[in-house]
C-alpha positions, 0 to 999 in steps of 0.5 A: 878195070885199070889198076895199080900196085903199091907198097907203103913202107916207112921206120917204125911208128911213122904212121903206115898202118894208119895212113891205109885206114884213112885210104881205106875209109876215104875211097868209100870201101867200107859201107857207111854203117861199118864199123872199123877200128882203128889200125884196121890193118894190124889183125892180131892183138899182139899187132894191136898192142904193140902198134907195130905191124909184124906180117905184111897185109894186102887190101885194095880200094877201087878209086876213080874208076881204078882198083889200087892194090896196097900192100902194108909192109912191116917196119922193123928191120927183123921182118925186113925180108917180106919188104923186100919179096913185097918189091917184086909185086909192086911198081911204085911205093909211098914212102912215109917219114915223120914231119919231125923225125925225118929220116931213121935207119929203118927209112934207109933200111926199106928205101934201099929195097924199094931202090934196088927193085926200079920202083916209083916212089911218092914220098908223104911227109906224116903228121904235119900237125905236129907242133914240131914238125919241121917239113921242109927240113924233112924233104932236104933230108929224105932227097940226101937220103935218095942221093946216097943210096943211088937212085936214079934221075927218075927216082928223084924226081919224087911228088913230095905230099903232106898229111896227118894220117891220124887227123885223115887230112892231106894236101900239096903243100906243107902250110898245115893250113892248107890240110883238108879232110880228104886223101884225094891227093895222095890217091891221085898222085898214085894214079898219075905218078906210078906206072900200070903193073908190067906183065902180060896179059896174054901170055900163058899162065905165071904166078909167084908167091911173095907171101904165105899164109896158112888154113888150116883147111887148105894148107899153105896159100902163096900171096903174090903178083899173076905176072902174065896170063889169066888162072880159074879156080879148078884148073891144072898147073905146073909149080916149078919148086926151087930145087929144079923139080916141077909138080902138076896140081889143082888150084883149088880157091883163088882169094882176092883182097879188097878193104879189110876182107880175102874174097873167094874169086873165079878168076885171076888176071895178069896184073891181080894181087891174088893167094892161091890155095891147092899146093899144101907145101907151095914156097916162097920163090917157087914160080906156079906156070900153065901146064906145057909152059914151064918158065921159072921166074928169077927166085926171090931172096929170102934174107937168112936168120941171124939169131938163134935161140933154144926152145926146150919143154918146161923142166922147171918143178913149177911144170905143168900149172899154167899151161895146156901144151906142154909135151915135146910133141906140141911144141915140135907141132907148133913151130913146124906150123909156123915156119909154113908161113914164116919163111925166115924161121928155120926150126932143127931139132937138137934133141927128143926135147929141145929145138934151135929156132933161127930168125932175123931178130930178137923181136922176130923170136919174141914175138913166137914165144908171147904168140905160143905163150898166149895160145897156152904153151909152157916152155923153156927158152935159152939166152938168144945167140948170134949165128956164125957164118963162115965167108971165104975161111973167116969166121963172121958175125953180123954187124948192125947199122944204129942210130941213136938220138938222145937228150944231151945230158944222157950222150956220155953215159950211152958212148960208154955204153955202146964202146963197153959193147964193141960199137964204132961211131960213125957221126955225132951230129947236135941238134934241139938239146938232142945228139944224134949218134950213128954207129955200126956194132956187132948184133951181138952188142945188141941183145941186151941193150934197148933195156939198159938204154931205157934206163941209162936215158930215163925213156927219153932216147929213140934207138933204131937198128938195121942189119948192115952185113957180115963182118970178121968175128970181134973179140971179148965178151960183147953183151954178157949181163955184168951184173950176178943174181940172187939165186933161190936155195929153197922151194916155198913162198917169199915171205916179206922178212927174208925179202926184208933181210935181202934188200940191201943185197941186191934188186928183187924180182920176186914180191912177197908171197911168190912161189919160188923154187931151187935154183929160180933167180929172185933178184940181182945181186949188187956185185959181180958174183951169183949168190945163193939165198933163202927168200922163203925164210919165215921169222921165228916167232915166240911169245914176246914176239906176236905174229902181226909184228911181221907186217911193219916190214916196209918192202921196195916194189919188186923189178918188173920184167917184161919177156924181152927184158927178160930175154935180154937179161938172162947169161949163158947159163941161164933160161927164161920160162915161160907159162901162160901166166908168167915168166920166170928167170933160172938157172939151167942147174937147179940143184946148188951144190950141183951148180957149185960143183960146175962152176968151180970145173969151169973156172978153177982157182 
């Protein structure tokens, strides 16, 4: 059967995952009393609820006699290094954009990849049915954006296709009256427009994961393109490891990839998208061969972690209530099993009960920790660090390309902002009653920040960011919280009178009735200074004042705080943690005359 190989890459929400369900639905892949659900292809609930694809998935269709391998990449610039890898599998991509959001950093971000790796691309101009999309506009912007990022004469000449993904309706034009219920177009672009898959079939065995996925029955499983030859399962090859080494094993299950399902096959061929499972510790890179023909592809380039943050076991007095795993032995197990499959992660231990973890983001290391919490973890996290690196003697940081759009009235408020966190404008462009702003700043200028600009534009604004590269270390004290918090003296329950008494301080995060212990952060303080407060005070009843007299006290609803904000919100000397049920904000000293003490060496009058 002819193939073809092809990546769909796209910015964030612009409508990827729900483009493959259409592709998937309309090839007839799945029998007709199937039922699928939406966003097929994002498999776990955080995917799900997030609507955001996090690990890249591989299905296939079988469409007028040819079998399409699509790969759906993530959109967030923290899993961009899988975008890359996923570059040396394909030979052409759908680059989807949004019919009024045109082109975002991401879009750049995953352009520039497919670009550099000589891929075909096809663009499809999304959600046409939008009331202000604006097509024509879109296409002008995307070829600027292919100028700009160099590529080639061929590469430009691009076959531009109109859709609504959601609606399952595409065509060739962009007059939405033209849309019909069908992705026959978009699938015959495919066929005429990218090229066959480059590899030989003849040759000796060469195989090279892009991807890994784990099982826990047969280890790790590399994901990727057979390059040249033909495998079956049972039979003896040569991985070539990356540091030079070579190891003979067993190929003990071949899995193919069609709809929605991995289908244990026979046999592989040069050309198939396939994982291999036999080699229980197979890495990205490594290069699978025949025995007697030991040639190493090229190693892939596996994008290095930017952030760091620290994983440590629940030291607060609340341990041990909400959670299953809660020893240093679980948690250590828990993260070495998930750098088997994700690359990007690096774990090194620190001591017998805290670990550095190092990803590409914040919402990289977020994504571990509600993924940990969830499955019923209890743990400790630190505040996320940037991670230094030395380049020729100068000590760098990374810097971020950000894009910003917002309601004009809300513009002065975030260039204080962005400059107060080390920003540098680049362009300021109006447009609708919007601005958009592009600046270039320390990532560090970052953590934090998706919060506080919710709040500065009242969720009106759109805020994208991708890595851009190192640069100098800056100086100041980019991304610390200004802002003191209000710090529990007392183990107890918040009781209503002393959350009463407290409000004209500060913002509670604690609602009456909470169990709070010493040293748990339960508000933020109006000014600039941490103040320590009894929230577990009760009102000293007599008998003039009868006990249902407490009830009038009338309380503003306490800050809610997700895990990222959480994490945003947190300084130096602070920890979030993390149960199965909740997350709590504390300090790292818990004792309060303890804590004092420390300050007052720190920053001695």
């Amino acid at each position: 059967m002819k193939q073809r190989n092809i990546a769909i890459i796209a910015h964030v929400d612009h409508g990827k995952t729900t483009l493959v369900d259409q592709l998937l639905k309309q090839s007839g892949t799945f029998r007709e009393n199937e039922e699928v659900q939406t966003r097929a292809m994002d498999s776990n609930a955080l995917e799900r609820e997030r609507g955001i694809t996090i690990l890249a998935k591989t299905t296939a269709i079988h469409y007028k006699g040819y079998r399409i391998n699509i790969l759906d990449t993530p959109g967030h610039a923290d899993f961009g290094g899988e975008v890359e890898r996923i570059m040396n599998m394909v030979d052409g991509v759908l680059l989807v954009v949004d019919a009024y959001e045109g082109t975002m950093p991401q879009t750049r971000f995953v352009l520039k990849k497919a670009l550099a790796a000589g891929v075909t691309p096809i663009v499809v101009v999304n959600k046409i049915d939008k009331p202000s999309a604006r097509p024509e506009k879109v296409v002008d912007e995307v070829m600027d954006l292919f100028i700009e990022l160099g590529a080639s004469l061929e590469q430009l000449d691009f076959p531009v296709l109109y859709a609504s993904a959601l609606n399952g309706t595409s065509s060739t034009s962009p007059d939405v009256a033209t849309q019909e219920k069908t992705m026959d177009p978009i699938l015959d672009a495919v066929i005429e427009n990218i090229p066959a898959p480059k590899v030989d079939e003849n040759g000796p065995f060469q195989f090279q994961p892009a991807l890994l996925d784990y099982n826990d029955y047969v280890g790790r499983i590399g994901i990727g393109l057979v390059k040249r030859g033909h495998i079956k399962v049972n039979s003896n090859v040569t991985c070539m490891r990356l540091d030079g080494t070579t190891k003979q094993f067993r190929i003990q299950k071949i899995f193919g990839f069609l709809g929605l399902n991995k289908i244990e096959i026979d046999e592989a061929h040069a050309g198939d998208i396939v994982a291999i499972a036999g080699l229980p510790d197979i890495s990205v890179g490594e290069t699978v061969c025949e025995i007697g023909h030991e040639e190493a592809l090229p190693p892939l380039r596996i994008d290095e972690p930017t952030l760091q943050m620290t994983f440590g076991v629940n030291t607060s007095p609340f341990s041990g209530r909400d959670g299953k795993f809660l020893t240093a032995r679980q948690i250590e197990d828990r993260l070495v099993k998930e750098t088997e499959k994700d690359v990007s992660l690096k774990v090194k231990q620190i001591d017998s009960e805290s670990w550095m973890v190092s990803g590409r983001g914040e919402l990289h290391l977020s994504i571990l920790i509600e993924t940990m919490r969830r499955e019923g973890y209890e743990l400790e996290v630190s505040k996320p660090q940037i991670i230094i690196k030395e380049i020729d003697g100068v000590k760098c940081e990374p810097y971020e390309d950000v894009e910003i759009e917002v309601p004009e009235e809300y513009v002065g408020s975030v260039i204080e902002s962005l400059g107060n966190r080390g920003g540098t404008m680049e362009n300021m462009q109006p447009f609708d009653n919007q601005t958009k702003l592009l600046y270039t700043m320390p990532s560090r200028g970052l953590i934090g920040f998706t919060t506080e600009f919710m709040t500065l534009t009242k969720g009106y604004g759109i805020l994208s960011h991708a890595f851009k590269s190192y640069e100098p270390l800056s100086t100041g004290n980019i991304g610390e919280r200004k802002a003191g918090v209000l710090v529990s003296i007392d183990n107890g329950k918040a009781t209503a009178y002393a959350l009463g008494s407290l409000e004209d301080r500060g913002v509670m995060f604690v609602a009456p009735g909470t169990d709070v212990y010493e040293g748990m952060i339960v508000g933020e303080n109006n000014h600039e200074n941490d103040l320590a407060v009894n929230v577990t005070k009760g009102k000293q009843l007599t008998n003039t004042r009868s006990a249902n007299k407490d009830h009038t006290v009338v309380l503003k609803k306490p800050r809610e705080m997700s895990l990222e904000v959480c994490l945003d919100y947190i300084n130096e000397d602070e920890l979030v943690e993390v149960t199965p049920l909740t997350y709590r904000l504390r300090k790292k000293i818990l004792n309060t005359n303890e804590r004092k003490k420390y300050e007052n060496k720190k920053n001695p009058k």
